[in-house]
Backbone atoms as SQL, in Angstrom:
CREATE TABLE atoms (id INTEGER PRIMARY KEY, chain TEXT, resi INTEGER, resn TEXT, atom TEXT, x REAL, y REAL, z REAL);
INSERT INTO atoms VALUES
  (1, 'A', 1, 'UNK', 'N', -24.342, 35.292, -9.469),
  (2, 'A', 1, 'UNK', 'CA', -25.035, 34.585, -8.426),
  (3, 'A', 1, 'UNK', 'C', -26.130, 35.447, -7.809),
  (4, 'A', 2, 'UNK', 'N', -25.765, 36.649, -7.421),
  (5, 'A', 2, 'UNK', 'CA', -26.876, 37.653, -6.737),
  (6, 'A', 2, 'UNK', 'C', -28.027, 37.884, -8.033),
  (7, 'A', 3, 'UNK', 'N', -27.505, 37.954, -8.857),
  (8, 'A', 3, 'UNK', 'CA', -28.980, 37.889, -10.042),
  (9, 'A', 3, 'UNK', 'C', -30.021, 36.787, -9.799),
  (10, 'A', 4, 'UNK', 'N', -29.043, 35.361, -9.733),
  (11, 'A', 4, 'UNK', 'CA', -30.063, 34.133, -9.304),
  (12, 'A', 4, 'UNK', 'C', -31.123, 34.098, -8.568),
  (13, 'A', 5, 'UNK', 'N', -30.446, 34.543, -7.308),
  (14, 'A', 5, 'UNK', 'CA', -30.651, 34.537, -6.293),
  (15, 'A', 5, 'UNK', 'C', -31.965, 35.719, -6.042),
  (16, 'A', 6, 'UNK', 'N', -31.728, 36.946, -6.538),
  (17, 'A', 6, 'UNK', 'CA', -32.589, 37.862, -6.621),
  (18, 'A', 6, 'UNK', 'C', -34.173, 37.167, -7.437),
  (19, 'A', 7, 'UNK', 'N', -33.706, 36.767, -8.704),
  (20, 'A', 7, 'UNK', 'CA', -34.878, 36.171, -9.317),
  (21, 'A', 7, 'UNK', 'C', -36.014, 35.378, -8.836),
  (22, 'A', 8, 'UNK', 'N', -35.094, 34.031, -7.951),
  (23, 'A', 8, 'UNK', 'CA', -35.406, 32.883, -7.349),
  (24, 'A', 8, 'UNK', 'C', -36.539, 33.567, -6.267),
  (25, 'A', 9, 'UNK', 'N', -35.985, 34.481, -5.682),
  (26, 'A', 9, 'UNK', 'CA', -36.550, 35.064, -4.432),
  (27, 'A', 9, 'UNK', 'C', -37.686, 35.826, -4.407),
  (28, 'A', 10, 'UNK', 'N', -37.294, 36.952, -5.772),
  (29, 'A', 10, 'UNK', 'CA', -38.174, 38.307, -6.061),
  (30, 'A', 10, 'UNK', 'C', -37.599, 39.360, -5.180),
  (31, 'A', 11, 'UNK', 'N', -36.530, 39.175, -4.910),
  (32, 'A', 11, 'UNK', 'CA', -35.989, 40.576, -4.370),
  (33, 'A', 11, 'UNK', 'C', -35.908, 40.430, -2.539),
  (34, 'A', 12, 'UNK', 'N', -36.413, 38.798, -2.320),
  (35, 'A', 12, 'UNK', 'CA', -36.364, 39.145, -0.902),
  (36, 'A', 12, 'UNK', 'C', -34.630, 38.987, -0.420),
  (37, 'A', 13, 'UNK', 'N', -34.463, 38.885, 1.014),
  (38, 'A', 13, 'UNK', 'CA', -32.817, 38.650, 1.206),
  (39, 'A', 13, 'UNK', 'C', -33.073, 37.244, 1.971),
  (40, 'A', 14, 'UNK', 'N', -32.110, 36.189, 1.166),
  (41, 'A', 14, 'UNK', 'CA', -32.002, 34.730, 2.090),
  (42, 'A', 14, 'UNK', 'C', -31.996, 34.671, 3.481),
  (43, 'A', 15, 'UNK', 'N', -32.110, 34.016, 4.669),
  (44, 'A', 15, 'UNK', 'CA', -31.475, 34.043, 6.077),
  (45, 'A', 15, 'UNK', 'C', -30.306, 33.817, 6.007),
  (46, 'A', 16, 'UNK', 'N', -30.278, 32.684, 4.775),
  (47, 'A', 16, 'UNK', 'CA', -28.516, 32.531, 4.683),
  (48, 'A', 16, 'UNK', 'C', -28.185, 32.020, 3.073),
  (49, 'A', 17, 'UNK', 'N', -27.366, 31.406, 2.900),
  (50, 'A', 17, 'UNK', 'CA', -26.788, 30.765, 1.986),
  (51, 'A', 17, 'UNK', 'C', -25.926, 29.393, 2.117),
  (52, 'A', 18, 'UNK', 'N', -26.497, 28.297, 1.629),
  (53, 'A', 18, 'UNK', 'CA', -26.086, 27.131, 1.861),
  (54, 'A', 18, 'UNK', 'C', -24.970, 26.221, 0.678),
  (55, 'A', 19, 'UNK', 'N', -23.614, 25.639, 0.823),
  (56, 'A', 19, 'UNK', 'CA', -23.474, 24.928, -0.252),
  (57, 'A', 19, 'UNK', 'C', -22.408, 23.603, 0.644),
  (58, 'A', 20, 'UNK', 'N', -21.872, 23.523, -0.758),
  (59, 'A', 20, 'UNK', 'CA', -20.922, 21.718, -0.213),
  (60, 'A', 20, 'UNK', 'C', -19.924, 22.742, 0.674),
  (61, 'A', 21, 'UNK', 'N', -19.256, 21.826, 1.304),
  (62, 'A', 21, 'UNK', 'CA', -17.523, 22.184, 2.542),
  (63, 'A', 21, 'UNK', 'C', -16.842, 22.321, 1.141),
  (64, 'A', 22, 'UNK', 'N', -16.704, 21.699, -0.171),
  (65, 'A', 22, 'UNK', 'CA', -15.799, 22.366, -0.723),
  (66, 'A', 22, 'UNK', 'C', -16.119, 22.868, -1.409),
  (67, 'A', 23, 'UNK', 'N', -17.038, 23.852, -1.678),
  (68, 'A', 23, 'UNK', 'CA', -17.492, 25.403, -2.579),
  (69, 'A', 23, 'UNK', 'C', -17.189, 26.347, -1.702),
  (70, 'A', 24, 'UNK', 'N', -17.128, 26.226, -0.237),
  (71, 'A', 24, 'UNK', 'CA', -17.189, 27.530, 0.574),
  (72, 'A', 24, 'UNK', 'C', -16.488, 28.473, 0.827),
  (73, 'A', 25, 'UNK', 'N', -15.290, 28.025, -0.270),
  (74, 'A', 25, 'UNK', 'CA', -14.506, 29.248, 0.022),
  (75, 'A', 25, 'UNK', 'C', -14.131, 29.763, -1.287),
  (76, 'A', 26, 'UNK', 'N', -15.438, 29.414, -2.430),
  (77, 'A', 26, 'UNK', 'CA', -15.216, 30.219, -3.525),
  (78, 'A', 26, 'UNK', 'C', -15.553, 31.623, -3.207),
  (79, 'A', 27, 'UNK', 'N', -14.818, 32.246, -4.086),
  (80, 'A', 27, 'UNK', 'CA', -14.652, 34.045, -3.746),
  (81, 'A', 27, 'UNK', 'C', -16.344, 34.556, -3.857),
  (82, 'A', 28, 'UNK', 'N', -17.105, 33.910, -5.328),
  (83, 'A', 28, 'UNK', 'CA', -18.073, 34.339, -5.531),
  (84, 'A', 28, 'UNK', 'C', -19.440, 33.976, -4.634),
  (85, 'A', 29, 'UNK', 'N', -19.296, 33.140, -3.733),
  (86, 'A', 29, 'UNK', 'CA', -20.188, 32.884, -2.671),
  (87, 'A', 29, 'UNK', 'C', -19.802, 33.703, -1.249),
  (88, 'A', 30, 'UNK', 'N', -18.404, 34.175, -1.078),
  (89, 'A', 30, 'UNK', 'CA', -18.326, 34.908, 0.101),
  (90, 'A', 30, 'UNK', 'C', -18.664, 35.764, -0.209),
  (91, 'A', 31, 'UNK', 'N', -18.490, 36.752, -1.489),
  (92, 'A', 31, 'UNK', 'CA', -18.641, 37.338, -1.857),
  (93, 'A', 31, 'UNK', 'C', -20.612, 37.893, -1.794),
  (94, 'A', 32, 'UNK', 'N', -20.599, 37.036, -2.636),
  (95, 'A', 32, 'UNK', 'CA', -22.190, 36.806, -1.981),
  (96, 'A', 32, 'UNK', 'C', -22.950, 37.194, -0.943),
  (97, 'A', 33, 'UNK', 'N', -22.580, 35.789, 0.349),
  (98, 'A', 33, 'UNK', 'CA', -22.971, 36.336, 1.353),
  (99, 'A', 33, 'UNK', 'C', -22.957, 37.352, 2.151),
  (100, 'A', 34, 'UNK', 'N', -21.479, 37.979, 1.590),
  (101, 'A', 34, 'UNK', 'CA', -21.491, 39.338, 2.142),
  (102, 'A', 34, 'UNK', 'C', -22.086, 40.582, 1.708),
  (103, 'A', 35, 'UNK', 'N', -22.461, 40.553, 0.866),
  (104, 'A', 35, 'UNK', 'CA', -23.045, 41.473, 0.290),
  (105, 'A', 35, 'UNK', 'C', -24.337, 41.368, 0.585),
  (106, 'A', 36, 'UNK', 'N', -25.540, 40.096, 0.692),
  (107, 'A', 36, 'UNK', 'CA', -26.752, 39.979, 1.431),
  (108, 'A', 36, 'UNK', 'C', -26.492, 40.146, 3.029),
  (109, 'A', 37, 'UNK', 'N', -25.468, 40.213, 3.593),
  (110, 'A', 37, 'UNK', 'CA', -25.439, 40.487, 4.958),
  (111, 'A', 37, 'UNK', 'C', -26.100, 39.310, 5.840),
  (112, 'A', 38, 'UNK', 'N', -25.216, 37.818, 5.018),
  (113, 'A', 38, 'UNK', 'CA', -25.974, 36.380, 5.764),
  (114, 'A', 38, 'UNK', 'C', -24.925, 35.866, 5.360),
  (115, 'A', 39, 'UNK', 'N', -25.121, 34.893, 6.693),
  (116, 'A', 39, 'UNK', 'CA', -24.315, 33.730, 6.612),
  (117, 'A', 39, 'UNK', 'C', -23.912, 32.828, 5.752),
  (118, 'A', 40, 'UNK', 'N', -22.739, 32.333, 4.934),
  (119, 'A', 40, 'UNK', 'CA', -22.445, 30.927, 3.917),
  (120, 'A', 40, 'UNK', 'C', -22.461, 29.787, 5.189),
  (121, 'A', 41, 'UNK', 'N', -23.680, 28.918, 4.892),
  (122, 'A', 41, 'UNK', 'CA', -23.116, 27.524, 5.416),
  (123, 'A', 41, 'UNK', 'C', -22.396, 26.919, 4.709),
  (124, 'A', 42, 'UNK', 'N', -21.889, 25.599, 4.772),
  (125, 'A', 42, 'UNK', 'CA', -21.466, 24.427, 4.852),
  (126, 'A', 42, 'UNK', 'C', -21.724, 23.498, 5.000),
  (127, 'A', 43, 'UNK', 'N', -21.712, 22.250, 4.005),
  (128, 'A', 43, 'UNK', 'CA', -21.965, 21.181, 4.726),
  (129, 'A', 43, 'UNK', 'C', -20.767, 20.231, 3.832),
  (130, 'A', 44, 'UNK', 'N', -20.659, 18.797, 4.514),
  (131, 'A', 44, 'UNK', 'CA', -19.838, 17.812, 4.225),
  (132, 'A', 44, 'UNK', 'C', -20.732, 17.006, 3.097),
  (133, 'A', 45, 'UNK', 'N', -19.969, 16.390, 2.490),
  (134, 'A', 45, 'UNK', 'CA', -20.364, 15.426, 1.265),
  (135, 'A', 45, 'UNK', 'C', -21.510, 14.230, 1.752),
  (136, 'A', 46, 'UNK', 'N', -21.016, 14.336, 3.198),
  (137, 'A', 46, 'UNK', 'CA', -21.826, 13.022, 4.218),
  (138, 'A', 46, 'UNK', 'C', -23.345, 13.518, 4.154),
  (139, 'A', 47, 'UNK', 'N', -23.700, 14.639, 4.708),
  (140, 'A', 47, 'UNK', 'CA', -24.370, 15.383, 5.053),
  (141, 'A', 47, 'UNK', 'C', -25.431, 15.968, 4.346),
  (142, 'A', 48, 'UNK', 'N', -24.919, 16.093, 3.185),
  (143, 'A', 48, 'UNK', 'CA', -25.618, 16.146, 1.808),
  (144, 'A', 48, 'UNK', 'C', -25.997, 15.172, 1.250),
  (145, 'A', 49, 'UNK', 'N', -25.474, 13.984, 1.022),
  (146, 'A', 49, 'UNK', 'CA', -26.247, 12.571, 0.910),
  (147, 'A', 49, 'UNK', 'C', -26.892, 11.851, 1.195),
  (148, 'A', 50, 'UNK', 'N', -26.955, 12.550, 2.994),
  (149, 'A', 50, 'UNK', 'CA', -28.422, 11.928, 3.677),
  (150, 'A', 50, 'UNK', 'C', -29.628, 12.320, 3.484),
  (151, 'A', 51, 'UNK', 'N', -29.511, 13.609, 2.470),
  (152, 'A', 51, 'UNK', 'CA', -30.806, 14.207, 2.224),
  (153, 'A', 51, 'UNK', 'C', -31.299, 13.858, 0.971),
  (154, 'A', 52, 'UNK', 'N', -32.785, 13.250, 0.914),
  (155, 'A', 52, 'UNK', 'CA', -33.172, 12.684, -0.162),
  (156, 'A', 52, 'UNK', 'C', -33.967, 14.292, -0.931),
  (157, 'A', 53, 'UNK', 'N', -33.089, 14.429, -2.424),
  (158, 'A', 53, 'UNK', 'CA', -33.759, 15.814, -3.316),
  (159, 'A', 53, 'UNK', 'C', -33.770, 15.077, -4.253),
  (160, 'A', 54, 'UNK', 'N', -35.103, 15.887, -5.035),
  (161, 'A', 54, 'UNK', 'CA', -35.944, 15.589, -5.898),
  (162, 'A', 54, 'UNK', 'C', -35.363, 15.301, -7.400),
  (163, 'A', 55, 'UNK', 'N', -34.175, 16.022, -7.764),
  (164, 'A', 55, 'UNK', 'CA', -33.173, 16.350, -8.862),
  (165, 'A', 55, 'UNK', 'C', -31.712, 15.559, -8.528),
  (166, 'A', 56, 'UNK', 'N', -31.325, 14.814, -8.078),
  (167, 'A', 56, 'UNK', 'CA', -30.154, 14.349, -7.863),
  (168, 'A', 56, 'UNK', 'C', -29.581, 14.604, -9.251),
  (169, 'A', 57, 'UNK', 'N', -28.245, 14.502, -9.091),
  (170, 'A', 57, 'UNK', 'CA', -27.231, 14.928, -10.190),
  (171, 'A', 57, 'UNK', 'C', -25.789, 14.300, -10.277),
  (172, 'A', 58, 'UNK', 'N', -25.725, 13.404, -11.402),
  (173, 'A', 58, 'UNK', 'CA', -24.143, 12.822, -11.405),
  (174, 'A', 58, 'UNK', 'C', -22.950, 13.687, -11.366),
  (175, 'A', 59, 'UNK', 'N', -23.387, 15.003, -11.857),
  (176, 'A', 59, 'UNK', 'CA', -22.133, 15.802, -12.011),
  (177, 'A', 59, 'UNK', 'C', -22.054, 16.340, -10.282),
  (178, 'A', 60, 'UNK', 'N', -22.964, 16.416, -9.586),
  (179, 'A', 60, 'UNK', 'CA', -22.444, 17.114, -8.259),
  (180, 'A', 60, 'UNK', 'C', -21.751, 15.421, -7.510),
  (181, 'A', 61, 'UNK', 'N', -22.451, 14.509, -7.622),
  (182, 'A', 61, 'UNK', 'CA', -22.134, 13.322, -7.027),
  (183, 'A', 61, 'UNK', 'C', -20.239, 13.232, -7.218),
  (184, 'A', 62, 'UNK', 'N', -19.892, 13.545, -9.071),
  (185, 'A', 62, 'UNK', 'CA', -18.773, 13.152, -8.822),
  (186, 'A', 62, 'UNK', 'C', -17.829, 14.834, -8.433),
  (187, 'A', 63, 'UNK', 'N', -18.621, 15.769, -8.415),
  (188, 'A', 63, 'UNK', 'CA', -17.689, 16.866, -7.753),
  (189, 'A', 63, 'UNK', 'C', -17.953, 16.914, -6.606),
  (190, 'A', 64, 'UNK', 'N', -18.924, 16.698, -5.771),
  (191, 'A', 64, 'UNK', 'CA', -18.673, 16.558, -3.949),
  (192, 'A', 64, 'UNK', 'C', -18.905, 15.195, -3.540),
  (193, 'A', 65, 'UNK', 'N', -19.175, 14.475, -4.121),
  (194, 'A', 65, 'UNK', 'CA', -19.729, 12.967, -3.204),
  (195, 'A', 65, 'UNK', 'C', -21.020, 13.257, -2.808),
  (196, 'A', 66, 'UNK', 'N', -21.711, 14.038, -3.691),
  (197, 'A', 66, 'UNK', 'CA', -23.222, 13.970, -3.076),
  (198, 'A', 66, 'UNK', 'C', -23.981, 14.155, -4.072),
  (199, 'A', 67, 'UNK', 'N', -25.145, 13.186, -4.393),
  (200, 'A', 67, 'UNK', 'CA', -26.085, 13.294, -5.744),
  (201, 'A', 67, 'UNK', 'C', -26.720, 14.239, -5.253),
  (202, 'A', 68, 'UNK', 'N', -26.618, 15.744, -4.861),
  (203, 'A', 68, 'UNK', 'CA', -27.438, 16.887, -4.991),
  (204, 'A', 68, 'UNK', 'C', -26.676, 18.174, -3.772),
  (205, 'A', 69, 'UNK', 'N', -26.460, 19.155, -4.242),
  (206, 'A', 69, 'UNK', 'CA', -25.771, 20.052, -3.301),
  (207, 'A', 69, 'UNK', 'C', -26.933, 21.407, -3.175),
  (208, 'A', 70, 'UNK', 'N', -27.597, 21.782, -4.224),
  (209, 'A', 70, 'UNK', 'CA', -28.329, 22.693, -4.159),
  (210, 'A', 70, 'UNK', 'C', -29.453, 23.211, -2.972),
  (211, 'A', 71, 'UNK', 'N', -30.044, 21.429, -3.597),
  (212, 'A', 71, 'UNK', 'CA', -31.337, 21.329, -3.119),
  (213, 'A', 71, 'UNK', 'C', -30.851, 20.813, -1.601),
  (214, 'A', 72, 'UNK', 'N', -29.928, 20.052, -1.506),
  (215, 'A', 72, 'UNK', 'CA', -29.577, 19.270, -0.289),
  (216, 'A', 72, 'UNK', 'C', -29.616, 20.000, 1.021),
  (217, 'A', 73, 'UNK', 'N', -28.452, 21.613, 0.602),
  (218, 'A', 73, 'UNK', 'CA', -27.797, 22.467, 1.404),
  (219, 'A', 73, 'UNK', 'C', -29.124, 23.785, 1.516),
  (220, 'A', 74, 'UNK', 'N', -30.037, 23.839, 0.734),
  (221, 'A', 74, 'UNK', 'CA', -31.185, 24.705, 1.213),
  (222, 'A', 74, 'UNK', 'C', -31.832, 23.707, 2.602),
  (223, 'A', 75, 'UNK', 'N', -32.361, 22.380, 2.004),
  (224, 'A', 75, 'UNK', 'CA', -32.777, 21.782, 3.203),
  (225, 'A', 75, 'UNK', 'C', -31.963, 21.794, 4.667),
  (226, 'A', 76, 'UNK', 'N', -31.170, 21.192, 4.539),
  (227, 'A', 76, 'UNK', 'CA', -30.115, 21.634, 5.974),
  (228, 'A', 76, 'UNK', 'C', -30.487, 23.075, 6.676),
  (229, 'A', 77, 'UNK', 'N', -30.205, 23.899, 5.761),
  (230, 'A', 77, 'UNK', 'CA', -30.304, 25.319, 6.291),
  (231, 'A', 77, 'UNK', 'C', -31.384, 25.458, 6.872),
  (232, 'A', 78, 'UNK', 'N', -32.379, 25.049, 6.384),
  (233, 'A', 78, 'UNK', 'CA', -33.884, 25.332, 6.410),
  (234, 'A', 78, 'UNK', 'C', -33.851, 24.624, 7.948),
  (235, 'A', 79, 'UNK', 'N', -33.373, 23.531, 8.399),
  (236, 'A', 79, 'UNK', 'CA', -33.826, 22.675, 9.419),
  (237, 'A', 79, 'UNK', 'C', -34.416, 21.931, 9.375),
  (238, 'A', 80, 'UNK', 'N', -34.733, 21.236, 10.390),
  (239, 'A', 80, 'UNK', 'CA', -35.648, 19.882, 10.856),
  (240, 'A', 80, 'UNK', 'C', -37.020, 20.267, 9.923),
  (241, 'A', 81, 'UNK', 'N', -37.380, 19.679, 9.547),
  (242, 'A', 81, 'UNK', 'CA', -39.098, 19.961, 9.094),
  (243, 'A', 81, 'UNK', 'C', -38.680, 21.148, 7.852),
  (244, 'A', 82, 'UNK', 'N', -37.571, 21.446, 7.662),
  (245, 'A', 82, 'UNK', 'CA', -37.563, 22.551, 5.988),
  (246, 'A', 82, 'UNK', 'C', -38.587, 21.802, 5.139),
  (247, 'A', 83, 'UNK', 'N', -38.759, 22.711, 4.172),
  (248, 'A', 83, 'UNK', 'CA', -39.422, 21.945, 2.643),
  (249, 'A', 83, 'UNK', 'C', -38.804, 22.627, 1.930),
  (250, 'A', 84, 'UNK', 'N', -38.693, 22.581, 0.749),
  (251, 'A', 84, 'UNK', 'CA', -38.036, 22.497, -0.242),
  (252, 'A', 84, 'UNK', 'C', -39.272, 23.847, -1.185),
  (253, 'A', 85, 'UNK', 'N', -38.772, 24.991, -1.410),
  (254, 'A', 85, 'UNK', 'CA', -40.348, 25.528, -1.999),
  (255, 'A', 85, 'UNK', 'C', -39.612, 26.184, -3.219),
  (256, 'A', 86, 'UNK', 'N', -38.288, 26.209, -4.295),
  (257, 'A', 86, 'UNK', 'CA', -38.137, 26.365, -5.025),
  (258, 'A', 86, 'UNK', 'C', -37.151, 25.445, -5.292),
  (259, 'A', 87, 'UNK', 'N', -37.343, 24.504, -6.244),
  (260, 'A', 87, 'UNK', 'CA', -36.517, 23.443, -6.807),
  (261, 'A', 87, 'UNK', 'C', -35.182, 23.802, -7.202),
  (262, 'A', 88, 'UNK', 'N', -34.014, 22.914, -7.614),
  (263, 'A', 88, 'UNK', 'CA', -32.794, 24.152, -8.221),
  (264, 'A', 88, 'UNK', 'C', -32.993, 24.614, -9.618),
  (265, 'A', 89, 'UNK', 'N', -32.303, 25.169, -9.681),
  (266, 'A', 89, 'UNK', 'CA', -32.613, 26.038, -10.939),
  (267, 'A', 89, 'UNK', 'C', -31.114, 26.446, -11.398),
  (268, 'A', 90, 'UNK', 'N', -30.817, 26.442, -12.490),
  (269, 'A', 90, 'UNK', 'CA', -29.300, 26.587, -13.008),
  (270, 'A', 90, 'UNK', 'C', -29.152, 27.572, -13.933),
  (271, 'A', 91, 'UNK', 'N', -28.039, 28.674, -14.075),
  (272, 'A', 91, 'UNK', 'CA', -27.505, 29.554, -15.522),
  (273, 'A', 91, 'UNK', 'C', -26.140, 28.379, -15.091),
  (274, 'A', 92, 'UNK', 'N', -25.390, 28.849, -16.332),
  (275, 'A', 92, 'UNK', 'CA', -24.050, 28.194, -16.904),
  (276, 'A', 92, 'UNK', 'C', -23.117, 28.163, -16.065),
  (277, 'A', 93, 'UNK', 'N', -23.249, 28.963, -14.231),
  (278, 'A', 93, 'UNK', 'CA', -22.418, 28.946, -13.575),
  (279, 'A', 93, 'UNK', 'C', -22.619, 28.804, -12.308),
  (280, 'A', 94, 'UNK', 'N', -24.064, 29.017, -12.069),
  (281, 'A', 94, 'UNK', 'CA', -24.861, 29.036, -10.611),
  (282, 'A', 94, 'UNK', 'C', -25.418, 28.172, -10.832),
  (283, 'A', 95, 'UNK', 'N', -26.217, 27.374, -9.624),
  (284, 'A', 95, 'UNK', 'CA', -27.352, 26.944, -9.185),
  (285, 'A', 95, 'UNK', 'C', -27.836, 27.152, -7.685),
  (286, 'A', 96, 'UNK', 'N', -29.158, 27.479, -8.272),
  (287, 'A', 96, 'UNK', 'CA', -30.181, 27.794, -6.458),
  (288, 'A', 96, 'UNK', 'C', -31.075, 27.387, -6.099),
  (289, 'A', 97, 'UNK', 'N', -31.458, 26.643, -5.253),
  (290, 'A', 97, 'UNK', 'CA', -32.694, 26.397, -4.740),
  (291, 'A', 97, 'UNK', 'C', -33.265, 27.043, -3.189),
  (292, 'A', 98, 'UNK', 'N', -34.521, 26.770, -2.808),
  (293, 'A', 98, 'UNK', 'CA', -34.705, 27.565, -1.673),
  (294, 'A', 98, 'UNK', 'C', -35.287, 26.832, -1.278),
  (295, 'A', 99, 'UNK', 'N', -35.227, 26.648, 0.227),
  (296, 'A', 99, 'UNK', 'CA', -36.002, 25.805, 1.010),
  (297, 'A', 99, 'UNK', 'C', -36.826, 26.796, 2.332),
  (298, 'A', 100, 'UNK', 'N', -37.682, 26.264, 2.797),
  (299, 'A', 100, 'UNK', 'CA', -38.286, 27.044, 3.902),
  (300, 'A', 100, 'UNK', 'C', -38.519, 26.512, 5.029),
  (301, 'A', 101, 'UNK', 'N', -37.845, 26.657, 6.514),
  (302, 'A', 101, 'UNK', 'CA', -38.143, 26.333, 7.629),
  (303, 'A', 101, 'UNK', 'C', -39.143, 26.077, 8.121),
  (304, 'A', 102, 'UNK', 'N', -39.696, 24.974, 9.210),
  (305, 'A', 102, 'UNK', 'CA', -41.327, 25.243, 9.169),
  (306, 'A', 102, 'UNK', 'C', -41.682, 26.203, 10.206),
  (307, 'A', 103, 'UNK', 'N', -42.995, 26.762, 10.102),
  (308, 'A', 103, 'UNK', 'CA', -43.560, 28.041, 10.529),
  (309, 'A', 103, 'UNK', 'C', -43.106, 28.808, 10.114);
């Protein structure tokens, strides 16, 4: 995941890290966040479905109840007015996208 994440970025460090209420307590995302020294959000299946992303996906729909967790849970993070400035992007075990707060 920190490889992804490094790539996605170019080496910068996230503010945080966003995924579904039930990924958040995989080892390899606490793991994660702790090691960038940021926060894992959370969000609910609800919460993630209100957000319209560009990539929706049947396989996240039927593992959280939400056609998109990536892209969904960067936006959230990001806030009111986020955009979306790296789409998700997948290896065989991760996926990341990045969103950016405005200003």
């Amino acid at each position: 995941m920190l490889a992804l994440v490094a790539e996605v970025l170019g080496g910068a460090v996230p503010a945080a890290l966003a995924t579904a209420g039930a990924k958040a307590r995989e080892p390899g995302l606490l793991a994660a966040a702790a090691r960038l020294g940021v926060p894992l959000l959370a969000y609910g299946p609800d919460e993630l479905a209100a957000v319209a992303v560009p990539n929706p996906s049947g396989a996240a729909l039927a593992a959280v109840g939400a056609p998109g967790v990536a892209e969904a849970a960067a936006l959230l993070a990001a806030g009111p007015g986020g955009v979306l400035v790296v789409a998700k992007r997948k290896t065989a075990r991760v996926t990341c996208a990045v969103a950016r707060g405005p200003g």
